[in-house]
Biopython code that builds the backbone (N, CA, C, O; Angstrom):
import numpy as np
from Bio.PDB.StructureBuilder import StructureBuilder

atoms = [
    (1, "UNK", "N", (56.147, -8.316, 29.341)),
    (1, "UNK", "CA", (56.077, -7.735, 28.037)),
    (1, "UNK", "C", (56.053, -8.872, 27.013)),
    (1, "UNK", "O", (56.974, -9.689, 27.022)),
    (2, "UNK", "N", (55.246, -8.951, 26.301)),
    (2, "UNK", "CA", (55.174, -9.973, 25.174)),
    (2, "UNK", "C", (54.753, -9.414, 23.585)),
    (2, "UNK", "O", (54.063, -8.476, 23.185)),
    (3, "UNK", "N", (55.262, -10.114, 23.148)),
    (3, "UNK", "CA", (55.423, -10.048, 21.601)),
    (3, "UNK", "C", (54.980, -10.165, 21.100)),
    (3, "UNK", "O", (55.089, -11.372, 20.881)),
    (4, "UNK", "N", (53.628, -9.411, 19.876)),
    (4, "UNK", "CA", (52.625, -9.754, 19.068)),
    (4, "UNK", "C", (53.185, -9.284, 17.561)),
    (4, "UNK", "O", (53.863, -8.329, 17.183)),
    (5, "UNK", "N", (52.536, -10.485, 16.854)),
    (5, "UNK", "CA", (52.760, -9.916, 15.073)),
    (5, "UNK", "C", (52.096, -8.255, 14.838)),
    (5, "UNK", "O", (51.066, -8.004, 15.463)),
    (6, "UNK", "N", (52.618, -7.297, 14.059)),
    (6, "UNK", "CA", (52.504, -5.591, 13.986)),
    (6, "UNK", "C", (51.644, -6.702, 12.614)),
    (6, "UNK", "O", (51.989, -7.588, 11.833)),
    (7, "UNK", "N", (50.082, -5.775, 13.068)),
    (7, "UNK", "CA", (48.894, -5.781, 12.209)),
    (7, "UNK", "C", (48.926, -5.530, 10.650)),
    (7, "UNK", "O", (48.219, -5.848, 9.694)),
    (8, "UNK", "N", (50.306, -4.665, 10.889)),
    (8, "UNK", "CA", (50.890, -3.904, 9.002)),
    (8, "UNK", "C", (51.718, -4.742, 8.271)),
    (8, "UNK", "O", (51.506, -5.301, 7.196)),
    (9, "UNK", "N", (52.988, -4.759, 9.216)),
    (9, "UNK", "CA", (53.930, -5.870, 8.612)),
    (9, "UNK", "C", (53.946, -6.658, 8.879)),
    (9, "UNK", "O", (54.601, -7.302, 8.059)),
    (10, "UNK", "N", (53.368, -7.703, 10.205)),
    (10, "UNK", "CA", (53.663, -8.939, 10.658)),
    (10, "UNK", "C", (55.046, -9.114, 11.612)),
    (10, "UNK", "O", (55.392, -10.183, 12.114)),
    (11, "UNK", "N", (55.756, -7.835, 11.751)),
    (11, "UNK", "CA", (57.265, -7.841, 12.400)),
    (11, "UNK", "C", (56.711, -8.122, 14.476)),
    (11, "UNK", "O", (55.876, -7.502, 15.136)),
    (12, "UNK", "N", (57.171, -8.703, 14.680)),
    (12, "UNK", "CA", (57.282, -8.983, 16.235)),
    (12, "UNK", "C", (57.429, -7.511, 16.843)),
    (12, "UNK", "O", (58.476, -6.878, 16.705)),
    (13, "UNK", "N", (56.239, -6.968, 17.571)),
    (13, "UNK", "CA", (56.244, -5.962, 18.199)),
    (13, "UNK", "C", (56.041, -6.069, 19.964)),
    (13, "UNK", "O", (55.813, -7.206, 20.378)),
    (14, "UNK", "N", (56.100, -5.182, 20.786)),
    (14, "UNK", "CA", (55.526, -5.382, 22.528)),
    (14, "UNK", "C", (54.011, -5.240, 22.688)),
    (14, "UNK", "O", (53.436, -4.266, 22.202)),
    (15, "UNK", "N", (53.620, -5.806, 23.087)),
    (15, "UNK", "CA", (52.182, -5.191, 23.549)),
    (15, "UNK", "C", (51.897, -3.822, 23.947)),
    (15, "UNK", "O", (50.753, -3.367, 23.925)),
    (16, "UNK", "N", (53.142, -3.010, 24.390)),
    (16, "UNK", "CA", (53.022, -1.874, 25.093)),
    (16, "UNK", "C", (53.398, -1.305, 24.365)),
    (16, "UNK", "O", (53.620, -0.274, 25.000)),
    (17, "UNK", "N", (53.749, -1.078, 23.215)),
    (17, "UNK", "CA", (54.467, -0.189, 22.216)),
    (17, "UNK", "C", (52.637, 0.554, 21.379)),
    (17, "UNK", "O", (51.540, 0.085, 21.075)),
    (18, "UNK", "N", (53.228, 1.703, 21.349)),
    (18, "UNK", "CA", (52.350, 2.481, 20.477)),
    (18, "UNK", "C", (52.192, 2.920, 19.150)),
    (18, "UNK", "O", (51.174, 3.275, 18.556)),
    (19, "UNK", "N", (53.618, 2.822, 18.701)),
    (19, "UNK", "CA", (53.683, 2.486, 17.433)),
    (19, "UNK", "C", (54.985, 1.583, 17.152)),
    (19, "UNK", "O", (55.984, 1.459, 17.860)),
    (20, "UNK", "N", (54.682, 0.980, 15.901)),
    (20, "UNK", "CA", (55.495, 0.099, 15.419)),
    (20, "UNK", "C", (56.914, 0.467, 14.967)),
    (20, "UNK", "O", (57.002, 1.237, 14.011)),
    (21, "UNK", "N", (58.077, -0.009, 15.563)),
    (21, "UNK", "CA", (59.376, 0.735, 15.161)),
    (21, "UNK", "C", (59.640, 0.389, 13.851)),
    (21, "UNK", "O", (60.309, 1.183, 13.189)),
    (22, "UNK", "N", (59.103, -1.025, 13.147)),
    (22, "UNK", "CA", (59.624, -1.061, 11.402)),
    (22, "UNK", "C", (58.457, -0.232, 10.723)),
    (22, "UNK", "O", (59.102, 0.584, 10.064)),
    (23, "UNK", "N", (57.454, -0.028, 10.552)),
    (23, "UNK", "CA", (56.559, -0.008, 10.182)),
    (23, "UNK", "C", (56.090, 1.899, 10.652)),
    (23, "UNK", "O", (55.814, 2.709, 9.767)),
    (24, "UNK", "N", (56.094, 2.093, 11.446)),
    (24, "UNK", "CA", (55.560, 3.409, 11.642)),
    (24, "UNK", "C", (53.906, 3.383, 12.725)),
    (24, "UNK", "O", (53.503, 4.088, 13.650)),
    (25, "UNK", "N", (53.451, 2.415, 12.131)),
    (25, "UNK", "CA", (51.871, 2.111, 12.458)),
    (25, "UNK", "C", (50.849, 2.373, 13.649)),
    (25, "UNK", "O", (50.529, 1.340, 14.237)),
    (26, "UNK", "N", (50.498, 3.088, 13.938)),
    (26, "UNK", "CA", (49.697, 3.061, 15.163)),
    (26, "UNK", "C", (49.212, 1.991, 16.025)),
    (26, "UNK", "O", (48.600, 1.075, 15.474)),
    (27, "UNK", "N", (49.442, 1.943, 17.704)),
    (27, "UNK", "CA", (49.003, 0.771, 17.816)),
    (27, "UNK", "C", (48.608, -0.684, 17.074)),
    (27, "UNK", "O", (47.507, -1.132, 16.756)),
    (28, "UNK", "N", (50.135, -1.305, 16.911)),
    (28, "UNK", "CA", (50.971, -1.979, 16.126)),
    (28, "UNK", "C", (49.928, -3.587, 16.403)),
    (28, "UNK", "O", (49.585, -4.286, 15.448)),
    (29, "UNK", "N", (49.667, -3.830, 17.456)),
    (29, "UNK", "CA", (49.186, -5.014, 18.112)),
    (29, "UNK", "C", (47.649, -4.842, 18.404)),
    (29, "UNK", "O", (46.895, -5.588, 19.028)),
    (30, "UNK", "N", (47.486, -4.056, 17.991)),
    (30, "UNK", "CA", (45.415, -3.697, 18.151)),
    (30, "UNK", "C", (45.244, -5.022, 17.443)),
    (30, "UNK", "O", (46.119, -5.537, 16.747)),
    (31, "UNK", "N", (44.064, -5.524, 17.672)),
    (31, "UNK", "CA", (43.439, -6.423, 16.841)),
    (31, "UNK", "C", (42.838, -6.334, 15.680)),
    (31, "UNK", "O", (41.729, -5.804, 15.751)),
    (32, "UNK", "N", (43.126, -6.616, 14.789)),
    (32, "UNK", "CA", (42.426, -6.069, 13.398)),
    (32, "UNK", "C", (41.421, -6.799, 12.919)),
    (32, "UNK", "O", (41.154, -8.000, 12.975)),
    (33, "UNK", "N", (40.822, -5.713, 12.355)),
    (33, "UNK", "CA", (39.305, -6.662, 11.953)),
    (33, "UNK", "C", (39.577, -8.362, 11.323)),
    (33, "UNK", "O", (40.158, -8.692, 10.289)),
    (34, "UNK", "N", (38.996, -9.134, 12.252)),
    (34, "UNK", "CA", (39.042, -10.369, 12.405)),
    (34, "UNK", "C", (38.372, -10.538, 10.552)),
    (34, "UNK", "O", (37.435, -9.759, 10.376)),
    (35, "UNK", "N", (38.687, -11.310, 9.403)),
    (35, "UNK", "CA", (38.264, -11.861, 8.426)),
    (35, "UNK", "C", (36.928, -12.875, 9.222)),
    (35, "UNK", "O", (36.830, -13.635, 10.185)),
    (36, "UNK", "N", (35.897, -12.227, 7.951)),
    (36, "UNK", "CA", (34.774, -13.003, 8.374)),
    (36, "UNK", "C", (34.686, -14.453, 7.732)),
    (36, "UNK", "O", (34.959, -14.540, 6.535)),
    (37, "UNK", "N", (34.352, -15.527, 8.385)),
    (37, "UNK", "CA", (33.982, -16.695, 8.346)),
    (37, "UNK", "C", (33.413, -16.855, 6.826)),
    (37, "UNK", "O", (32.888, -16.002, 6.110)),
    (38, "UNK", "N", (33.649, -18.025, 6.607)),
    (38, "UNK", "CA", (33.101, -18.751, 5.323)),
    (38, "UNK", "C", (31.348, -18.944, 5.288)),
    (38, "UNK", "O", (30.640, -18.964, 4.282)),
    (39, "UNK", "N", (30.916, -19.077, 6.739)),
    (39, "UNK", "CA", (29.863, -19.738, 7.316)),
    (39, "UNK", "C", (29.016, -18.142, 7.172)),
    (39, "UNK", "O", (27.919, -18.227, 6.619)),
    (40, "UNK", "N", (29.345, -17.056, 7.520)),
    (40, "UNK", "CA", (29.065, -15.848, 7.853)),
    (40, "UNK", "C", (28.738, -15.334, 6.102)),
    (40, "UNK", "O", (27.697, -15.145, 5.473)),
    (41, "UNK", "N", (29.659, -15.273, 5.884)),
    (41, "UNK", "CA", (29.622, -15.201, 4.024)),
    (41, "UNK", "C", (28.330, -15.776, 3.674)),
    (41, "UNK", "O", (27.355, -15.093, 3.362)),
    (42, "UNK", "N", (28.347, -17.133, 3.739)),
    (42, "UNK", "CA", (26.895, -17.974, 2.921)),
    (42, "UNK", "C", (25.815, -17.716, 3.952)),
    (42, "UNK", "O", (24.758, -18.197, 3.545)),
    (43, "UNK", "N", (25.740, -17.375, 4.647)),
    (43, "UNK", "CA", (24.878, -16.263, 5.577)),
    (43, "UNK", "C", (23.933, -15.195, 4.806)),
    (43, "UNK", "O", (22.776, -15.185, 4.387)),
    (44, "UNK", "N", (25.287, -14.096, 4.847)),
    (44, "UNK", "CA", (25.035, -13.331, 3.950)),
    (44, "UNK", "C", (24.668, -13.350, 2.197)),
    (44, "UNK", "O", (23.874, -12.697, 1.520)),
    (45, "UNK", "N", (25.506, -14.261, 1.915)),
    (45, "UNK", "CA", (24.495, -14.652, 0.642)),
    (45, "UNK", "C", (23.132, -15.240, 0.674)),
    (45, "UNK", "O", (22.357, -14.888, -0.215)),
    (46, "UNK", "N", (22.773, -15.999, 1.480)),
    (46, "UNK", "CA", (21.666, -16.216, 1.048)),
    (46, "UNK", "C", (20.409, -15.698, 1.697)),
    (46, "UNK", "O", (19.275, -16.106, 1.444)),
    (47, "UNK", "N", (20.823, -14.475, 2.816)),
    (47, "UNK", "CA", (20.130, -13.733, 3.317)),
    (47, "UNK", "C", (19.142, -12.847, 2.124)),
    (47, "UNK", "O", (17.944, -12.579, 2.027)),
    (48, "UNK", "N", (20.624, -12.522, 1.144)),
    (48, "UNK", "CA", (20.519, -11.518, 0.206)),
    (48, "UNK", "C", (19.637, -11.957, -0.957)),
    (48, "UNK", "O", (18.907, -11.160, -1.547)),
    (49, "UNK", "N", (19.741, -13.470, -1.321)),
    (49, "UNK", "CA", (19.417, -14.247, -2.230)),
    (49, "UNK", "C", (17.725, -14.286, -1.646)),
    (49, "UNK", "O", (16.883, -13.799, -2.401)),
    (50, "UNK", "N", (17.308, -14.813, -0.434)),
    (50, "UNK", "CA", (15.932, -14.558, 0.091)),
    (50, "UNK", "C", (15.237, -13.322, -0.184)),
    (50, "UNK", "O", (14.127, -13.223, -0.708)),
    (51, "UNK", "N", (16.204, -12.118, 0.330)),
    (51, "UNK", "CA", (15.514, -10.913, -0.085)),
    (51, "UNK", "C", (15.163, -10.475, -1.222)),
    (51, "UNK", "O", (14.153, -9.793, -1.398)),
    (52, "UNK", "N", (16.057, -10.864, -2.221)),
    (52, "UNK", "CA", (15.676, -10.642, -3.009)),
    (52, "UNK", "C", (14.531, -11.358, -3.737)),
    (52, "UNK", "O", (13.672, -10.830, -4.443)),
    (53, "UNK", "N", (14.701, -12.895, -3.381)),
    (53, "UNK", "CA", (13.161, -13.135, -3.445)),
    (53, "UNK", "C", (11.708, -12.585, -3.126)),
    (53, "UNK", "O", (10.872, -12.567, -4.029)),
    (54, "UNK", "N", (11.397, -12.135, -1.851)),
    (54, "UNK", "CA", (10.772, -11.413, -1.303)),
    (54, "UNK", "C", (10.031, -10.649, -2.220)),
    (54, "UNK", "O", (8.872, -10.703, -2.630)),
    (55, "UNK", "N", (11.131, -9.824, -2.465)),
    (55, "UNK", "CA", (11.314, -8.286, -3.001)),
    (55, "UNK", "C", (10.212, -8.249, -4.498)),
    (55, "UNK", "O", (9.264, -7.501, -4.735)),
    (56, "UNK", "N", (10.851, -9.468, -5.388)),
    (56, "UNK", "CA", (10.069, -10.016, -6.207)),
    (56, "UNK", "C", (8.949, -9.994, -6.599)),
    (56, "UNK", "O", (8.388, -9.337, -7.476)),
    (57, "UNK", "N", (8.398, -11.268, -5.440)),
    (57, "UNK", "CA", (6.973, -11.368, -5.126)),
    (57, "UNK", "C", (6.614, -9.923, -4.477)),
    (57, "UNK", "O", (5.751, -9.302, -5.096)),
    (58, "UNK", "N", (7.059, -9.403, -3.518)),
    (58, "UNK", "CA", (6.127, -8.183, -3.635)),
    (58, "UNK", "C", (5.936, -7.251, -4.997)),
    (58, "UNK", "O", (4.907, -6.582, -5.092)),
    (59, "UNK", "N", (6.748, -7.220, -5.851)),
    (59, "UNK", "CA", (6.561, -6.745, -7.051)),
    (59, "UNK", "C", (5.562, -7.426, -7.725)),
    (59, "UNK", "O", (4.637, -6.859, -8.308)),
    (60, "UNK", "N", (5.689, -8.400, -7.675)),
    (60, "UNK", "CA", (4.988, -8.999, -8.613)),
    (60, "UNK", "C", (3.751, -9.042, -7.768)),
    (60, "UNK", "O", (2.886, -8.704, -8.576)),
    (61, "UNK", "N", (3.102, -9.275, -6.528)),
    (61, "UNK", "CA", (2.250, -8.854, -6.398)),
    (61, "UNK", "C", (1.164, -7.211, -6.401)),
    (61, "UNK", "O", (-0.048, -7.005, -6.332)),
    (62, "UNK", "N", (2.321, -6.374, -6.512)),
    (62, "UNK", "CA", (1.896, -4.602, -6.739)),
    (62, "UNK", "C", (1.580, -4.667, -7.920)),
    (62, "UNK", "O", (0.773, -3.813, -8.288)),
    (63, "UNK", "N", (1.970, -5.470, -8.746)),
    (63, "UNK", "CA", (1.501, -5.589, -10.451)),
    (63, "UNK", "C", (0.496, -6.466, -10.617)),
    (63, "UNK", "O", (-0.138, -6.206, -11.640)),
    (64, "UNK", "N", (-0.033, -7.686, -9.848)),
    (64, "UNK", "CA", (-1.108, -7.939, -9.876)),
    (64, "UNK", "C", (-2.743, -7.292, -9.393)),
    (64, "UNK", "O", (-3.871, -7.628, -9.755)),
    (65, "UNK", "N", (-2.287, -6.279, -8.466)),
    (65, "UNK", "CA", (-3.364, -5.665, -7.537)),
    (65, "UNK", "C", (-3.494, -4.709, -8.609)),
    (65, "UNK", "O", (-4.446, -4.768, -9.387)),
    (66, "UNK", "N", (-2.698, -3.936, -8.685)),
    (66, "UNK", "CA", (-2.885, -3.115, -9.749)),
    (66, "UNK", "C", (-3.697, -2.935, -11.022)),
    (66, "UNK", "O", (-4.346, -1.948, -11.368)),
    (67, "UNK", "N", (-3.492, -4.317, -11.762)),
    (67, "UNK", "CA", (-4.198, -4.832, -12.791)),
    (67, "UNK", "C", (-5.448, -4.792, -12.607)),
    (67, "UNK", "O", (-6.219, -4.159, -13.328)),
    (68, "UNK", "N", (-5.821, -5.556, -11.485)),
    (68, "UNK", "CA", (-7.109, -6.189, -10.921)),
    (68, "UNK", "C", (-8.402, -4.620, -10.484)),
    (68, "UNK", "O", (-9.626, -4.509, -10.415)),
    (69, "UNK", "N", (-7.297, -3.762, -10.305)),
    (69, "UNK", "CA", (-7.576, -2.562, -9.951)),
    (69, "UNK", "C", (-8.305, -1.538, -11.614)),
    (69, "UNK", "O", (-9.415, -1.080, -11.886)),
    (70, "UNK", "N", (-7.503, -1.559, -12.052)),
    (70, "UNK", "CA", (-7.641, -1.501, -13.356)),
    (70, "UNK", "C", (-8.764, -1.925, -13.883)),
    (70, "UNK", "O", (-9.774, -1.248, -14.073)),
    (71, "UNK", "N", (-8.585, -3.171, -14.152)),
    (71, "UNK", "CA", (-9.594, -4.157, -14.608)),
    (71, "UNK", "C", (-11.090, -3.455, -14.422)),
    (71, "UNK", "O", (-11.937, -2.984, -15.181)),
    (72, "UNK", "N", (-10.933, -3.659, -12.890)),
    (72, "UNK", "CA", (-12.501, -3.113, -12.100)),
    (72, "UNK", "C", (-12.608, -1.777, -12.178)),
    (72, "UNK", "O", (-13.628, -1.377, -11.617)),
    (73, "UNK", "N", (-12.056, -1.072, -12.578)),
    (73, "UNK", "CA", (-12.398, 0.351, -12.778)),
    (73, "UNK", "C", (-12.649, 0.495, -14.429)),
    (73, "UNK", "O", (-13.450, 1.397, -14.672)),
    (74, "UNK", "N", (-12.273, -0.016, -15.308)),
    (74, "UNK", "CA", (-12.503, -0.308, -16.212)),
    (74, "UNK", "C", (-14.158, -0.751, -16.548)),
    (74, "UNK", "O", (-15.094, -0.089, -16.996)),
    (75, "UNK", "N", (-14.090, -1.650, -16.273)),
    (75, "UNK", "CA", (-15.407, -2.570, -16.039)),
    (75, "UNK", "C", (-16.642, -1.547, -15.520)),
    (75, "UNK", "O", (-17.776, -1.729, -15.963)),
    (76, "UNK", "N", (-16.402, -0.591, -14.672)),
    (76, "UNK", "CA", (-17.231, 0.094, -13.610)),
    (76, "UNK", "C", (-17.550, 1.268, -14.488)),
    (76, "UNK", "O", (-18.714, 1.665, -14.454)),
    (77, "UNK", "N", (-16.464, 2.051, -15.479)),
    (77, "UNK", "CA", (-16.790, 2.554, -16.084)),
    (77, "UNK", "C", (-17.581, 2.105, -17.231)),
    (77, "UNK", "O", (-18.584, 2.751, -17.534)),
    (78, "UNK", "N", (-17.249, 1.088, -17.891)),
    (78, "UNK", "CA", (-18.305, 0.345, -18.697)),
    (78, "UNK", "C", (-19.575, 0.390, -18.601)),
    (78, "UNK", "O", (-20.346, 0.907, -19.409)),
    (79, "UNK", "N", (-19.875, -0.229, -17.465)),
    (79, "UNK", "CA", (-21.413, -0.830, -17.088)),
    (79, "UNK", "C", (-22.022, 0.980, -16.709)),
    (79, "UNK", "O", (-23.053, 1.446, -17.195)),
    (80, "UNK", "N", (-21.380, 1.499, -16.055)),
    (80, "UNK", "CA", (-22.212, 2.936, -16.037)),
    (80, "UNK", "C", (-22.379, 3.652, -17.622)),
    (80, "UNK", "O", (-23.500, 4.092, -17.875)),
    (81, "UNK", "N", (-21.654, 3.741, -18.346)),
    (81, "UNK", "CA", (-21.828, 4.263, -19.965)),
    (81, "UNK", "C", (-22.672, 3.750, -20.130)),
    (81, "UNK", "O", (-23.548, 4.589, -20.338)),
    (82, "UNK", "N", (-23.343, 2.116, -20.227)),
    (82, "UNK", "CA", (-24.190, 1.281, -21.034)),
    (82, "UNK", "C", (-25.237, 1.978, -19.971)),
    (82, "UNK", "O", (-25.767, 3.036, -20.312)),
    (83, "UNK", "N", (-25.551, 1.386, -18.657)),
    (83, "UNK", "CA", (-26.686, 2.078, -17.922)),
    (83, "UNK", "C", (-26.799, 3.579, -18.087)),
    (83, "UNK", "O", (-27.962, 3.957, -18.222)),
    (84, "UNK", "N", (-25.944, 4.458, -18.109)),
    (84, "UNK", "CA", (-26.588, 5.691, -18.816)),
    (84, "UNK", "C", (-26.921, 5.858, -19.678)),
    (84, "UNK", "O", (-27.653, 6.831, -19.495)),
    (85, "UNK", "N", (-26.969, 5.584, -20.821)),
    (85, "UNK", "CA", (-27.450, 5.435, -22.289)),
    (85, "UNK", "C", (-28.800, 4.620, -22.222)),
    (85, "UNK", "O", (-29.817, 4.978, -22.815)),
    (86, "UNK", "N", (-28.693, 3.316, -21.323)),
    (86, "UNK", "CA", (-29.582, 2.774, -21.302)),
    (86, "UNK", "C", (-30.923, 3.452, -20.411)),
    (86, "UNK", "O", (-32.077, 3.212, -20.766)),
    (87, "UNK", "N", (-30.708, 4.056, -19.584)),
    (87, "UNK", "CA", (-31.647, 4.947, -19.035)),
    (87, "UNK", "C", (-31.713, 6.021, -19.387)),
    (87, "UNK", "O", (-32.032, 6.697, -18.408)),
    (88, "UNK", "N", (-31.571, 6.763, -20.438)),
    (88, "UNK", "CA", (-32.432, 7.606, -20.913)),
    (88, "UNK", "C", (-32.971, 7.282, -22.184)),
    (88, "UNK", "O", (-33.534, 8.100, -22.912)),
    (89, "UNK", "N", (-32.790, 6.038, -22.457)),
    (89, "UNK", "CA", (-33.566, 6.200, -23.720)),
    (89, "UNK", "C", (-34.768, 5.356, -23.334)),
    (89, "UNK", "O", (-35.883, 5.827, -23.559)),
    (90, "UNK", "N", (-34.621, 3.765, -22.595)),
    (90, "UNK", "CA", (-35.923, 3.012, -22.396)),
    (90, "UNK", "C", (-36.499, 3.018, -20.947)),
    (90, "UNK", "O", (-37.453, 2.239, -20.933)),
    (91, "UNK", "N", (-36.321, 3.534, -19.830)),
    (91, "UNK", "CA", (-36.894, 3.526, -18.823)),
    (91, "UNK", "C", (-36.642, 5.041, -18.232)),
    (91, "UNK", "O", (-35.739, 5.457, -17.507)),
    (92, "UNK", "N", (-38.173, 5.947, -19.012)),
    (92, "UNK", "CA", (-38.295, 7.070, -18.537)),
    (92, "UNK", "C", (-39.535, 6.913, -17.676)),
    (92, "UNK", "O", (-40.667, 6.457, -17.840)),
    (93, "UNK", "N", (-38.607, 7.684, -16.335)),
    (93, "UNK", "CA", (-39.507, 7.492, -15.230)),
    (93, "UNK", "C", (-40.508, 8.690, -15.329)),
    (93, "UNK", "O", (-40.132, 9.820, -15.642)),
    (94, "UNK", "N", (-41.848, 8.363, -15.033)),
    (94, "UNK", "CA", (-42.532, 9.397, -14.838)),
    (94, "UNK", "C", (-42.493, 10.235, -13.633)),
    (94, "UNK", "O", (-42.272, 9.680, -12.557)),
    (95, "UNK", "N", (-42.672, 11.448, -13.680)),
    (95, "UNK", "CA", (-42.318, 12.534, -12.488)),
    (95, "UNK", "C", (-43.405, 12.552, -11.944)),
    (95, "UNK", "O", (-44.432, 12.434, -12.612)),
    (96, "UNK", "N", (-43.428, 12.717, -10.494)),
    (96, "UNK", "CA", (-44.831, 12.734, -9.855)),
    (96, "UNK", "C", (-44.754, 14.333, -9.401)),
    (96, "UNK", "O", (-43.814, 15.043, -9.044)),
    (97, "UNK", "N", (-46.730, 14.664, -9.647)),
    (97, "UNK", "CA", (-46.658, 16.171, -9.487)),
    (97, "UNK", "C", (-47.656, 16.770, -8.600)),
    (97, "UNK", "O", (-48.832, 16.814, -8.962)),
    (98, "UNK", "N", (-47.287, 17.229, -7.479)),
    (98, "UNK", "CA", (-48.346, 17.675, -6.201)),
    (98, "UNK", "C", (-49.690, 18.100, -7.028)),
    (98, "UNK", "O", (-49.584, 19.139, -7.679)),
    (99, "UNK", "N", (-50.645, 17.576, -7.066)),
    (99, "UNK", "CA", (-52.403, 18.656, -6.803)),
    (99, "UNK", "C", (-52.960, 19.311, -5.613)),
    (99, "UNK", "O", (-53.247, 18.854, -4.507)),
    (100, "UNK", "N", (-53.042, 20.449, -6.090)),
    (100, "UNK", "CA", (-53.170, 21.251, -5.247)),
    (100, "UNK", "C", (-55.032, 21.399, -5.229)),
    (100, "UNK", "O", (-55.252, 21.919, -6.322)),
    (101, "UNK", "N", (-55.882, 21.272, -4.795)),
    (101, "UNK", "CA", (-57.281, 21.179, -4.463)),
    (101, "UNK", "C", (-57.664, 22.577, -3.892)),
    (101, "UNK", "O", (-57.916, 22.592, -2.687)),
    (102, "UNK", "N", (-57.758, 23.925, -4.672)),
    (102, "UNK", "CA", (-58.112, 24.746, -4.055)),
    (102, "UNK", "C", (-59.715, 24.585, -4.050)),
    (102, "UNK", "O", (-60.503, 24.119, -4.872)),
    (103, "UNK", "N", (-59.868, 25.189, -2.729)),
    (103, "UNK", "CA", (-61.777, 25.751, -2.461)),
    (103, "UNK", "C", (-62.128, 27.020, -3.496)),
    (103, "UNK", "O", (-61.523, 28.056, -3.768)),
    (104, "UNK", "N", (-63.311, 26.480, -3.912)),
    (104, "UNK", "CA", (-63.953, 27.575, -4.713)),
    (104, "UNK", "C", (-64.866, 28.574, -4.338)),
    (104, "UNK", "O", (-65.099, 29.610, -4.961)),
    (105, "UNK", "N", (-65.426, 28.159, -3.165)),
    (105, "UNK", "CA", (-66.604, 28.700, -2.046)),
    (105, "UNK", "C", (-67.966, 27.984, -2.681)),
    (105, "UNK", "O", (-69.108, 28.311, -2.358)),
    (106, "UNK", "N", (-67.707, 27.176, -3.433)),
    (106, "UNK", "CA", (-68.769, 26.547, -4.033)),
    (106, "UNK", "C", (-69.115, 24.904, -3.106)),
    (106, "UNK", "O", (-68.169, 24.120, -3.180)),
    (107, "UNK", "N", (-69.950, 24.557, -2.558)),
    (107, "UNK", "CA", (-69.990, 23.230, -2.495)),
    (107, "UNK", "C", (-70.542, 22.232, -3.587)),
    (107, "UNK", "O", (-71.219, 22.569, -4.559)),
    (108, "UNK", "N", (-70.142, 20.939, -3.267)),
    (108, "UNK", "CA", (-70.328, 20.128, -4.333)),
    (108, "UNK", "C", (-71.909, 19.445, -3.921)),
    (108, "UNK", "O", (-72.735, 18.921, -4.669)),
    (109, "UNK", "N", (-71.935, 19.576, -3.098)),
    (109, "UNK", "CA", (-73.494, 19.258, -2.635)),
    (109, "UNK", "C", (-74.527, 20.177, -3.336)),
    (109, "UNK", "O", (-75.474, 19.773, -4.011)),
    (110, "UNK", "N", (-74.177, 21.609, -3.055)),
    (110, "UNK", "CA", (-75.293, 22.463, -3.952)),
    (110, "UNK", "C", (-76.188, 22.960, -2.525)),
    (110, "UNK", "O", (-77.404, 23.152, -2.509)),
    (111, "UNK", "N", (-75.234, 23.111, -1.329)),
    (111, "UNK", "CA", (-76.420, 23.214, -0.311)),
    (111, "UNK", "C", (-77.129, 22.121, 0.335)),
    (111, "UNK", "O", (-77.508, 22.316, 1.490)),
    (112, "UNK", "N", (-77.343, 21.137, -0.155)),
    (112, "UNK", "CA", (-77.607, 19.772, 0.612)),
    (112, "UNK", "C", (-76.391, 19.384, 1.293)),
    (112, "UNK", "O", (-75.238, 19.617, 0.930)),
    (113, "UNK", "N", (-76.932, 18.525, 2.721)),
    (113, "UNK", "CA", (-76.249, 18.017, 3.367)),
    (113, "UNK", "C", (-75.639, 16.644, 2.739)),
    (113, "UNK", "O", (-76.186, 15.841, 1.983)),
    (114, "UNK", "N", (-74.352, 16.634, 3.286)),
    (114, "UNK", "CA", (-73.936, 15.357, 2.356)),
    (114, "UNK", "C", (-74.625, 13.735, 3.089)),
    (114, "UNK", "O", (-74.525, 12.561, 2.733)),
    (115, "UNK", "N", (-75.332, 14.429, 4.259)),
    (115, "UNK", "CA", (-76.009, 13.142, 5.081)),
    (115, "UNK", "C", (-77.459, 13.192, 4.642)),
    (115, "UNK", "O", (-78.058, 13.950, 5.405)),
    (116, "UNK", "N", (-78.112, 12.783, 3.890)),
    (116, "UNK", "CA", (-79.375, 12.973, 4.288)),
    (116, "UNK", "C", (-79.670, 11.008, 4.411)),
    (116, "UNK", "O", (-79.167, 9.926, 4.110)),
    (117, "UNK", "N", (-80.798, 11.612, 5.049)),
    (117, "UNK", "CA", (-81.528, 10.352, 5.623)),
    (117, "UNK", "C", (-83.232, 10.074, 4.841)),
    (117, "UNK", "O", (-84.246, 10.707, 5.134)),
    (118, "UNK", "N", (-83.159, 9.301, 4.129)),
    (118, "UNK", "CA", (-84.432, 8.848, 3.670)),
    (118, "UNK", "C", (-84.898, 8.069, 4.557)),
    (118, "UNK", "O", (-84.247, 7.306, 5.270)),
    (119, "UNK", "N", (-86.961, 8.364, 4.532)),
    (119, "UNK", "CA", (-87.136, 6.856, 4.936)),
    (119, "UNK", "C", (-88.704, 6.585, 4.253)),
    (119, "UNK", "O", (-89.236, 5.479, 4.350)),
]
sb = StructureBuilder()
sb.init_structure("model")
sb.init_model(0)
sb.init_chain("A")
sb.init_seg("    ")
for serial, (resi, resn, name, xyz) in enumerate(atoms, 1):
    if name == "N":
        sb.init_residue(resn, " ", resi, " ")
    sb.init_atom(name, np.array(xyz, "f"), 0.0, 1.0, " ", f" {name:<3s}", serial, name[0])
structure = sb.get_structure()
């Protein structure tokens, strides 16, 4: 049987004891969350400090695409206003229109063959 500091008060408890006789405490000698390291800490800071870098630049890149996005839709609408305006007023295309060649029962010969042969 050996003697560990009680996790609550620090009072000398058994290993086998279930709760602490000064203290009241549940499993008196459990191990308690171990305090994290100094090393673990600046870990975590500058894990956090990176991310948040990150985080940043991706912002700041969603605000550049964006723009650029913008920009060109902008622009796209532009150049179509000017080319529509601009095509209907100076480059009217002419429409092309089927002829239709009906027969009259008439020939253009007049009854002559369209072969004749002189000699």
């Amino acid at each position: 049987m050996a003697l560990n500091p009680c996790r609550e008060c620090g009072q000398e408890v058994s290993t086998e004891a279930s709760v602490c006789p000064h203290c009241g405490i549940s499993n008196p000698t459990a191990a308690a969350a171990a305090p994290p390291n100094q090393t673990d800490q600046t870990k975590k800071k500058a894990n956090s400090i990176v991310g948040c870098f990150v985080g940043c630049l991706v912002l700041i890149g969603l605000v550049v695409v964006m723009g650029v996005c913008f920009a060109l839709l902008t622009e796209s609408a532009r150049l179509n206003k000017s080319l529509g305006a601009l095509a209907k007023t100076s480059f009217m295309v002419p429409t092309v229109t089927k002829t239709v060649i009906k027969p009259t029962g008439v020939s253009p010969y007049m009854g002559r063959s369209p072969l004749i042969v002189t000699r």
